[in-house]
BAKOL-57320 format. One record per atom (N, C-alpha, C): residue in three letters; x, z, y; chain; atom name; residue number from 1. Coordinates in steps of 0.001 Angstrom, whole numbers, m for minus. Atoms other than C-alpha are relative to their C-alpha. Layout:
BEGIN
node loza=ala xx=X zz=Z yy=Y papa=A kelum=CA lumtor=NUM
...
This chain:
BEGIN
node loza=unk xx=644 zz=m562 yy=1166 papa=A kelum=N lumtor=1
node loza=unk xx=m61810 zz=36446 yy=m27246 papa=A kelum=CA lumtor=1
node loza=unk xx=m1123 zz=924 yy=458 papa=A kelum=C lumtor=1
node loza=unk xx=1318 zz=m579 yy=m538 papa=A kelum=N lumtor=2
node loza=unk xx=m65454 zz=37862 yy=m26700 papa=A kelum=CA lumtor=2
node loza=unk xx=m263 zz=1221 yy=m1064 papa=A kelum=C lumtor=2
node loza=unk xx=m431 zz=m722 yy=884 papa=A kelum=N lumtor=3
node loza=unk xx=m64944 zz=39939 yy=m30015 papa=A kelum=CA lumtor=3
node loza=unk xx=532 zz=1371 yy=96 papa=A kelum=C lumtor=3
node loza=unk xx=m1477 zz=m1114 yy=m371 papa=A kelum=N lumtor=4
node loza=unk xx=m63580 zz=43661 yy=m30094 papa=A kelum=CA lumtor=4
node loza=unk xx=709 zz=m309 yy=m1171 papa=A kelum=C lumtor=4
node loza=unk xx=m1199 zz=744 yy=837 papa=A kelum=N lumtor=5
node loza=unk xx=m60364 zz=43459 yy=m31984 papa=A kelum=CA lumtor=5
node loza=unk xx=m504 zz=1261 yy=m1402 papa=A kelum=C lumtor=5
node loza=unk xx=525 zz=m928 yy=1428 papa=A kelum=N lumtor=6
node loza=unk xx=m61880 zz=46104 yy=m34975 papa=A kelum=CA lumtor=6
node loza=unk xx=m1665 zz=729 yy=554 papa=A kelum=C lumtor=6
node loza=unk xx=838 zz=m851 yy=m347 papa=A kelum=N lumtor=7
node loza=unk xx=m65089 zz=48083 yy=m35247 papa=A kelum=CA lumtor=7
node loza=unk xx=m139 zz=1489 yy=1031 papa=A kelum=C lumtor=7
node loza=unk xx=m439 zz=m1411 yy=m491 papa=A kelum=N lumtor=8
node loza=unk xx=m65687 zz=51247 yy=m33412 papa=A kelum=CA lumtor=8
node loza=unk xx=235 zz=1092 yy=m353 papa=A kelum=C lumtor=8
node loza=unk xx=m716 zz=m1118 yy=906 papa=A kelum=N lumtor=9
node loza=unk xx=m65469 zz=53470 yy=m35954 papa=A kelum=CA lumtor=9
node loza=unk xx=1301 zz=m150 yy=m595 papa=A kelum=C lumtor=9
node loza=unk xx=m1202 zz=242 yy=707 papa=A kelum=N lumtor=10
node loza=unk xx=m62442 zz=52059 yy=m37255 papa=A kelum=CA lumtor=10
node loza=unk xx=1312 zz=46 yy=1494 papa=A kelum=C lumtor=10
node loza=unk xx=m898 zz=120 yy=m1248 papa=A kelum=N lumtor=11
node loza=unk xx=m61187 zz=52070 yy=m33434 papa=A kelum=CA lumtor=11
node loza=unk xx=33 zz=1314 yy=557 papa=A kelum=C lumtor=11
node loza=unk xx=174 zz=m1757 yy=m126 papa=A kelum=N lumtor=12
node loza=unk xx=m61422 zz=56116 yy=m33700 papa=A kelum=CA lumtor=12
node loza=unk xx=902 zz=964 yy=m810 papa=A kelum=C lumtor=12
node loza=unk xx=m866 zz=m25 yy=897 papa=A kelum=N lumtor=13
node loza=unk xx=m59363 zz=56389 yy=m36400 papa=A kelum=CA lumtor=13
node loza=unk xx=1308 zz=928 yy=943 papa=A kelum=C lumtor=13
node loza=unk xx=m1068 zz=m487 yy=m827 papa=A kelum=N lumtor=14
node loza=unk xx=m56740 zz=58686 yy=m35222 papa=A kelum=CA lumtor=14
node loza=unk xx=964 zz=530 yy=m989 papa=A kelum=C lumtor=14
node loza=unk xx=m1351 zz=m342 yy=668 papa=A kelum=N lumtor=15
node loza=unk xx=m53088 zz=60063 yy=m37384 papa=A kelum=CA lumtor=15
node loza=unk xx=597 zz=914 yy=816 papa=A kelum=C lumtor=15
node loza=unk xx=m1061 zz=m895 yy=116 papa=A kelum=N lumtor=16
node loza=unk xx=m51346 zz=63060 yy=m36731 papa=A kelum=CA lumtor=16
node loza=unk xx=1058 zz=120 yy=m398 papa=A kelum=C lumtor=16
node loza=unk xx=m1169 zz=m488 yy=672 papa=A kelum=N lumtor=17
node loza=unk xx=m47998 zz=63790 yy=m37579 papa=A kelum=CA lumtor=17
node loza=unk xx=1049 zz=798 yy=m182 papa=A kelum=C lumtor=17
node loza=unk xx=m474 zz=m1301 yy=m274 papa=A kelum=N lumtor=18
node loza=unk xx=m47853 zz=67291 yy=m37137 papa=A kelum=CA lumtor=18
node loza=unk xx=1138 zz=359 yy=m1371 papa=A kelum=C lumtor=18
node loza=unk xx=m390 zz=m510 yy=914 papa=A kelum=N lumtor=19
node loza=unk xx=m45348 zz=69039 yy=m39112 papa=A kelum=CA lumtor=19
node loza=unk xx=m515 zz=1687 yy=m427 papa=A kelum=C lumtor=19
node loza=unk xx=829 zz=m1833 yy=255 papa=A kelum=N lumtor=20
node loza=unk xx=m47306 zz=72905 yy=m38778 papa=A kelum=CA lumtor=20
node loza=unk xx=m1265 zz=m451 yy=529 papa=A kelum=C lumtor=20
node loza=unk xx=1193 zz=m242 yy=416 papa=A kelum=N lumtor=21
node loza=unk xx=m50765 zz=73773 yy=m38170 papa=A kelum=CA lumtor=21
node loza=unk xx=m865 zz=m783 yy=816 papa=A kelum=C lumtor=21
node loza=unk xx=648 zz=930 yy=m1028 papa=A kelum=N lumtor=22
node loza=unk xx=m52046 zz=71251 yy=m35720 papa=A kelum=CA lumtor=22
node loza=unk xx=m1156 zz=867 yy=795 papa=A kelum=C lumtor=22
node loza=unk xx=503 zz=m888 yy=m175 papa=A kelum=N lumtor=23
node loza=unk xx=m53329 zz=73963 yy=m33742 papa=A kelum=CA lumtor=23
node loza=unk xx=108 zz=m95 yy=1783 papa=A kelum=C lumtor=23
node loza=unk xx=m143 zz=m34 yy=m1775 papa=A kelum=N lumtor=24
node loza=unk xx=m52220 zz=72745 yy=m30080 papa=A kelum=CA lumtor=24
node loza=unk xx=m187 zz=m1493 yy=399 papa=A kelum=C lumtor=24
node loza=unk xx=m196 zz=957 yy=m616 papa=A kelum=N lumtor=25
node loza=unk xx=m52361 zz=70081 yy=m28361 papa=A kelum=CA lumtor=25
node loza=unk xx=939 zz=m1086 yy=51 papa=A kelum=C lumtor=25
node loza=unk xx=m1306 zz=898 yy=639 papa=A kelum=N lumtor=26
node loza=unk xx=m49281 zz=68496 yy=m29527 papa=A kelum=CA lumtor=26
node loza=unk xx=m747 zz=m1009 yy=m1286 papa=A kelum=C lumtor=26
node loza=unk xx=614 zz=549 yy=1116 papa=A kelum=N lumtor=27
node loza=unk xx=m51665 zz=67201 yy=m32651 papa=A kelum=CA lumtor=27
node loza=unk xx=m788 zz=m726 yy=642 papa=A kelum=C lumtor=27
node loza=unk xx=423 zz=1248 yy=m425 papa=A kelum=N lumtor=28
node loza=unk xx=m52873 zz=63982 yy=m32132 papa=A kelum=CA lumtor=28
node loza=unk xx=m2056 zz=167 yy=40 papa=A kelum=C lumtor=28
node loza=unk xx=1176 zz=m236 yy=100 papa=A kelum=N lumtor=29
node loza=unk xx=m56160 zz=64624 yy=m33186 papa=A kelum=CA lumtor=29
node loza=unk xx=m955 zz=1713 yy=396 papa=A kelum=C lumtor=29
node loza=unk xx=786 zz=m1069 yy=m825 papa=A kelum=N lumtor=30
node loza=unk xx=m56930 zz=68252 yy=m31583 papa=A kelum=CA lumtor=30
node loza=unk xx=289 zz=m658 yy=1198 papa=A kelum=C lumtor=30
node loza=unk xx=m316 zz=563 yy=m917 papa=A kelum=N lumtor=31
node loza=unk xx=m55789 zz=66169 yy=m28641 papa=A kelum=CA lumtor=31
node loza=unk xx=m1695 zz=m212 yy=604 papa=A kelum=C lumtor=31
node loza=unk xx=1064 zz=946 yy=m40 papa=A kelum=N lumtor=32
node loza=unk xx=m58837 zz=63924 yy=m28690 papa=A kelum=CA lumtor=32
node loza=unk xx=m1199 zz=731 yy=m707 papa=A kelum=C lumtor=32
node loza=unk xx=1139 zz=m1044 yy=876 papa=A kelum=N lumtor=33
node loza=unk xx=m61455 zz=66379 yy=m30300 papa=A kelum=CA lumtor=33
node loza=unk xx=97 zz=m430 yy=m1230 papa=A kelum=C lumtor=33
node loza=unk xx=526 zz=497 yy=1398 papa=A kelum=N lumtor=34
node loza=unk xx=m61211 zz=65027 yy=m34359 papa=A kelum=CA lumtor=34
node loza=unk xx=726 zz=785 yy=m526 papa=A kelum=C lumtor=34
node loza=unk xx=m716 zz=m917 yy=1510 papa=A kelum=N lumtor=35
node loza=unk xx=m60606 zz=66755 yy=m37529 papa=A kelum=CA lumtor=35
node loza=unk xx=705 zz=m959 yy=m180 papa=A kelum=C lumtor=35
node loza=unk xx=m765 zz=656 yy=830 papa=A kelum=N lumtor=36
node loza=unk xx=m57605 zz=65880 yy=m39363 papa=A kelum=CA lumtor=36
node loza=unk xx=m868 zz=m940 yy=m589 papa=A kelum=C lumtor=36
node loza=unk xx=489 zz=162 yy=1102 papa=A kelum=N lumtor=37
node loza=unk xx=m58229 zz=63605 yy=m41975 papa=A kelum=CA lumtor=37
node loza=unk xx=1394 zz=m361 yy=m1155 papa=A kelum=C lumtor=37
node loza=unk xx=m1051 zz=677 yy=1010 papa=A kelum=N lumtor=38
node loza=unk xx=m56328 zz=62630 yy=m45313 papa=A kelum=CA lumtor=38
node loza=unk xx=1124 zz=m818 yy=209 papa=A kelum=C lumtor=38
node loza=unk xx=m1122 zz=1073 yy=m574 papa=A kelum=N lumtor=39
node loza=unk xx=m54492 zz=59922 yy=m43392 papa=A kelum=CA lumtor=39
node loza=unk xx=951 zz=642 yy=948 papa=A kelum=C lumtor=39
node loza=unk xx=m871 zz=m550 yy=m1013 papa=A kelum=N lumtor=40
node loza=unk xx=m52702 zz=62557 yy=m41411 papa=A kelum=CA lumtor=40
node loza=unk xx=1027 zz=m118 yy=m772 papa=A kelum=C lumtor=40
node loza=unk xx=m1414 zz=m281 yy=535 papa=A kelum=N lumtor=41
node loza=unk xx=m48862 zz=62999 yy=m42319 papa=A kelum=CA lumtor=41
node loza=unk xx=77 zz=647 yy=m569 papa=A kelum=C lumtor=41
node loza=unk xx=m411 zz=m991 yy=837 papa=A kelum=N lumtor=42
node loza=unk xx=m48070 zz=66371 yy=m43652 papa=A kelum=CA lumtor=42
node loza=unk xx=m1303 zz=407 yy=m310 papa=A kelum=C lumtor=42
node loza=unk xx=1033 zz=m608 yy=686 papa=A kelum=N lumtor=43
node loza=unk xx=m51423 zz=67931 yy=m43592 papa=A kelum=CA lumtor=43
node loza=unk xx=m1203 zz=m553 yy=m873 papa=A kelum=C lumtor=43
node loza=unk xx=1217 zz=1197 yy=763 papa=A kelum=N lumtor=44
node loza=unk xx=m53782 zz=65681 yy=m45133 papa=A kelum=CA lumtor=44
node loza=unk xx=m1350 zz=456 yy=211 papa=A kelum=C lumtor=44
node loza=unk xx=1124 zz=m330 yy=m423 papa=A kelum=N lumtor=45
node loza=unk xx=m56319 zz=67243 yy=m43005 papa=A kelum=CA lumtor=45
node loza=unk xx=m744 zz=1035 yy=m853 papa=A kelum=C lumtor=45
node loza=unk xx=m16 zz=m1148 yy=791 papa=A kelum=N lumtor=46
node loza=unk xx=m56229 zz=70259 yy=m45730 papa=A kelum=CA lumtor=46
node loza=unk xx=411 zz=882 yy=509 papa=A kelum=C lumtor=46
node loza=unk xx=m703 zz=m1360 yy=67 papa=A kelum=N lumtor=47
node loza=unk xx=m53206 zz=72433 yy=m44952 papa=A kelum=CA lumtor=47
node loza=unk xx=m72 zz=m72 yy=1447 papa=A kelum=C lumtor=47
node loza=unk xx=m124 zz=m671 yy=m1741 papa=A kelum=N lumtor=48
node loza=unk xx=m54198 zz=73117 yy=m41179 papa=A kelum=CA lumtor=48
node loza=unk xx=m909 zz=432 yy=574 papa=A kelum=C lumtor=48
node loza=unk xx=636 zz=m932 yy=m343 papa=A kelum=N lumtor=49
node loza=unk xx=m55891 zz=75127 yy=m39136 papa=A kelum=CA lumtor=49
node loza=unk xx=m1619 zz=m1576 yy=613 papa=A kelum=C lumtor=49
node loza=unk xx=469 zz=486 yy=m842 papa=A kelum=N lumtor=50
node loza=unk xx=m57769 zz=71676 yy=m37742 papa=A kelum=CA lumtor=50
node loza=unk xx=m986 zz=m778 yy=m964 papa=A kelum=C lumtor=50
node loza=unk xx=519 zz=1230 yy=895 papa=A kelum=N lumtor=51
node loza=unk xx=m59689 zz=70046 yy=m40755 papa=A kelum=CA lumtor=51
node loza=unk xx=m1065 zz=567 yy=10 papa=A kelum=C lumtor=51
node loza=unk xx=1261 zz=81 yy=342 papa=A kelum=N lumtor=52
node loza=unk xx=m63197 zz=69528 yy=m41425 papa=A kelum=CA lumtor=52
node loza=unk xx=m410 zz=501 yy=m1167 papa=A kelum=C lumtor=52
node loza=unk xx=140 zz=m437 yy=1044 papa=A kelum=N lumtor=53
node loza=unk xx=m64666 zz=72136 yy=m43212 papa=A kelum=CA lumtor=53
node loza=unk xx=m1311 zz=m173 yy=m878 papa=A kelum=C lumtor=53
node loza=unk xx=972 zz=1162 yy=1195 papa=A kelum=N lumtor=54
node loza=unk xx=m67656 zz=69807 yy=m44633 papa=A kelum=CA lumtor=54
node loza=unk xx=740 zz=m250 yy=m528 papa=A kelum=C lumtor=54
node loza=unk xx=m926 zz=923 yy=961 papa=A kelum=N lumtor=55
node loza=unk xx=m64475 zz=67626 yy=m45885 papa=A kelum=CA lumtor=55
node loza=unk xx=13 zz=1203 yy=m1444 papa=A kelum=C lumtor=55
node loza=unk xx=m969 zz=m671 yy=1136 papa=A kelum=N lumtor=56
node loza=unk xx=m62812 zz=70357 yy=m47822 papa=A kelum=CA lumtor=56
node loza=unk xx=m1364 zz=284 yy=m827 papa=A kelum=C lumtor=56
node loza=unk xx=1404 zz=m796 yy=1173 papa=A kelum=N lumtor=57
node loza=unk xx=m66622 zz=72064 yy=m49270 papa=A kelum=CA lumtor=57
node loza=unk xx=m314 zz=m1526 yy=m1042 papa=A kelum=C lumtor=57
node loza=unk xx=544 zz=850 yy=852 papa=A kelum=N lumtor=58
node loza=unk xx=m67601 zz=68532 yy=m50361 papa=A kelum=CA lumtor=58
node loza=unk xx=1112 zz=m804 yy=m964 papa=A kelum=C lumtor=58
node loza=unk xx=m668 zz=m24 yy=1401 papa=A kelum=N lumtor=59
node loza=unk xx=m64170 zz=68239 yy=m52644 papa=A kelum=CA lumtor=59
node loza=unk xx=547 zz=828 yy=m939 papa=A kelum=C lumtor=59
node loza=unk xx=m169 zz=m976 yy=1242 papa=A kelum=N lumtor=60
node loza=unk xx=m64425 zz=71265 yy=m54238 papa=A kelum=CA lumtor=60
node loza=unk xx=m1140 zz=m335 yy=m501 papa=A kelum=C lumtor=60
node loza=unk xx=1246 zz=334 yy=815 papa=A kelum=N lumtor=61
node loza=unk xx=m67794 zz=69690 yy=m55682 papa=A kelum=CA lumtor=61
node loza=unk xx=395 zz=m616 yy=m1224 papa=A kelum=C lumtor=61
C-alpha cells in the first residue's frame, strides 16, 4: 500500500483519559505538546488546566 492509512491531521488526533487536571505528563496529550480537545474523556478539553484557550473564547461567542 503506497497510501498513508488516514490523513495527517487526522493522524494527530490524540485522547486523553485523564481523570484530574491533565497537568503532567501522565496526560496523553501534554505528553506530545496538544491541547485537550472535546474528544478527551473526563475533561472535554474544558475542565483542565491543558485546553486551548482560543477553543474555550470562541464558544463563549
Amino acid at each position: 500500500m503506497t497510501l498513508p492509512a488516514a490523513p495527517d491531521r487526522l493522524l494527530k488526533i490524540i485522547r486523553c483519559c485523564c481523570k484530574q487536571n491533565c497537568d503532567s505528563s501522565r496526560c496523553t496529550c501534554t505528553k506530545y505538546g496538544l491541547h485537550c480537545t472535546p474528544a478527551c474523556g473526563d475533561c472535554h478539553g474544558v475542565s483542565c488546566s491543558n485546553r486551548d484557550e482560543l477553543s474555550e473564547d470562541a464558544l463563549q461567542e
